[in-house]
C-alpha positions in Angstrom: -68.5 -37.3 -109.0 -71.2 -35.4 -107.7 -71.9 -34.1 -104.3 -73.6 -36.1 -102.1 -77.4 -35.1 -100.8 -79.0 -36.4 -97.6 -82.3 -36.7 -99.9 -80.3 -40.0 -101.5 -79.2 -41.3 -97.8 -81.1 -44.5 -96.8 -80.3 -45.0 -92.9 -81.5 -48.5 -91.7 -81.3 -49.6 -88.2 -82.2 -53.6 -86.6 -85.1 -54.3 -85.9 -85.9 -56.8 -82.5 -86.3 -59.7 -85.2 -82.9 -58.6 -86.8 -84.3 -57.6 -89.6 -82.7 -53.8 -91.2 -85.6 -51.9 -90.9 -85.3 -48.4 -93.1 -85.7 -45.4 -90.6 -84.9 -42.7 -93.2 -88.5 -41.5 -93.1 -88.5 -40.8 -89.2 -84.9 -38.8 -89.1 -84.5 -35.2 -89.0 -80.2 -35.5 -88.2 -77.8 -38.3 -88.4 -73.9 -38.6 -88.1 -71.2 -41.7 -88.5 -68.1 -40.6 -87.1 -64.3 -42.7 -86.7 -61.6 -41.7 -84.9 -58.1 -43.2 -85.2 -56.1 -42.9 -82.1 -52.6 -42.7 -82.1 -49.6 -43.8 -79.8 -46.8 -41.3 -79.4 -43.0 -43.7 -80.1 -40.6 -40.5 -80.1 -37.4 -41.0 -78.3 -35.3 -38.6 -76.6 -32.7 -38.5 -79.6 -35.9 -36.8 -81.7 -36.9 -33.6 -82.4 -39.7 -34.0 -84.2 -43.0 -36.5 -82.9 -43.3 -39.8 -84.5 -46.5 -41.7 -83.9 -48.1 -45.4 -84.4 -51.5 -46.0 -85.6 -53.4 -47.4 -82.3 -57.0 -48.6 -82.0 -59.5 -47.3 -84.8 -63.3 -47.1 -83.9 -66.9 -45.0 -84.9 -70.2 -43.8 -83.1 -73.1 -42.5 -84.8 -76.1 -40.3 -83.5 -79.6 -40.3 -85.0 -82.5 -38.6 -83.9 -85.6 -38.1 -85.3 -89.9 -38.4 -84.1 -91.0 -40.9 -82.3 -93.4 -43.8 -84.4 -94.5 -47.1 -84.3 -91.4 -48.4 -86.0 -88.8 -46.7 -84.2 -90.3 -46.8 -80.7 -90.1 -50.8 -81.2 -86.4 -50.6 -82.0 -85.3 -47.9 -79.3 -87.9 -48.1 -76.5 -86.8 -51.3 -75.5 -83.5 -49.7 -74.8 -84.4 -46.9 -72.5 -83.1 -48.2 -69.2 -82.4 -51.6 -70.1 -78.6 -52.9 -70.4 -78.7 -55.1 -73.6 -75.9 -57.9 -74.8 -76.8 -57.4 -78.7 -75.1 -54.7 -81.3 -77.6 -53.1 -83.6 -76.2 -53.1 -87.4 -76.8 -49.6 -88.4 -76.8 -49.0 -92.4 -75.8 -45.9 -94.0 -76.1 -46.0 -98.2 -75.9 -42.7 -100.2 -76.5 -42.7 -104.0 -75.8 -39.9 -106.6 -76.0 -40.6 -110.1 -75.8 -43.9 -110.1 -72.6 -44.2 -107.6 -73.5 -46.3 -104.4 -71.3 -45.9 -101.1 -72.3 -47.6 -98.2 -71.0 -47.6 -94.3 -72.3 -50.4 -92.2 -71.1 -51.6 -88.9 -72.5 -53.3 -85.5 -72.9 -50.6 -82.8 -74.0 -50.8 -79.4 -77.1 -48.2 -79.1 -75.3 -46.7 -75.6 -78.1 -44.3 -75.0 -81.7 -43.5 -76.0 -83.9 -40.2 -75.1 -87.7 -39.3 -75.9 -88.7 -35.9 -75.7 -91.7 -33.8 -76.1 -94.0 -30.9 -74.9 -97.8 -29.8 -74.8 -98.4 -29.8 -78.9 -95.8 -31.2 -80.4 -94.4 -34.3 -81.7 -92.4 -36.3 -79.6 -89.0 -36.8 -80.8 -85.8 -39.4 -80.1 -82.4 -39.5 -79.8 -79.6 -41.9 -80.0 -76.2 -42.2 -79.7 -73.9 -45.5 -80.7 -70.3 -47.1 -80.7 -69.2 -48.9 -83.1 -68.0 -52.4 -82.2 -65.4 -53.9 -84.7 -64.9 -53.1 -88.2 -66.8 -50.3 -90.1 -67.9 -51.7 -93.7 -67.4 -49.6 -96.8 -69.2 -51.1 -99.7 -70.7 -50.2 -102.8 -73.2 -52.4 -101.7 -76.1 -52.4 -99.8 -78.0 -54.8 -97.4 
């Protein structure tokens, strides 16, 4: 199979309809991390550490500049507590092979930034809430 390319990543994001609303045009960086924890069970009669999985979770970070479409998602955000998840779509395609992550995160903080002559730029960090979706197919 061949290596992966962020110029074949499609990163889409809700939309305040909830509607996935591609994004890919506005990033610069993006990330989808998970973490499995784990819960120590040696006894005293080991020598060695034995573990159980525990909770599994994610969090992704995006960040980009700041348009139309994306200050309608995020600006919204910026201050405000909110009671809805965001699904957040990552698809990759190389030579015909499709993998796709997508999960509902909670968006748990937003930043604009800027100076004199330049463009002003976002961004956003998340955590996952439930199950991480891997898929060959996309939304």
């Amino acid at each position: 199979m061949p290596n992966l390319h962020y110029k074949n990543e499609t990163i889409k994001l809700d939309n305040a309809a909830g509607t996935l609303t591609d994004i890919t045009a506005y990033l610069t960086s993006e990330s989808i991390a998970g973490v499995q924890e784990l819960m120590d069970q040696t006894t005293m009669s080991l020598e060695e550490r034995t573990n159980l999985s525990g909770l599994a979770g994610g969090s992704a970070s995006l960040a980009g500049v700041v348009n139309s479409t994306v200050n309608g998602i995020l600006a919204p955000l910026i201050g405000n507590r909110t009671t809805a998840t965001k699904t957040l779509q990552r698809a990759s395609a190389a030579s015909g092979a499709s993998s796709v992550l997508r999960g509902e995160f909670w968006i748990t903080d937003v930043e604009y930034s800027g100076s004199v002559n330049s463009i002003q730029t976002f961004s956003a960090n998340a955590t996952l809430d439930g199950v991480m979706i891997s898929t060959s197919i996309a939304l």
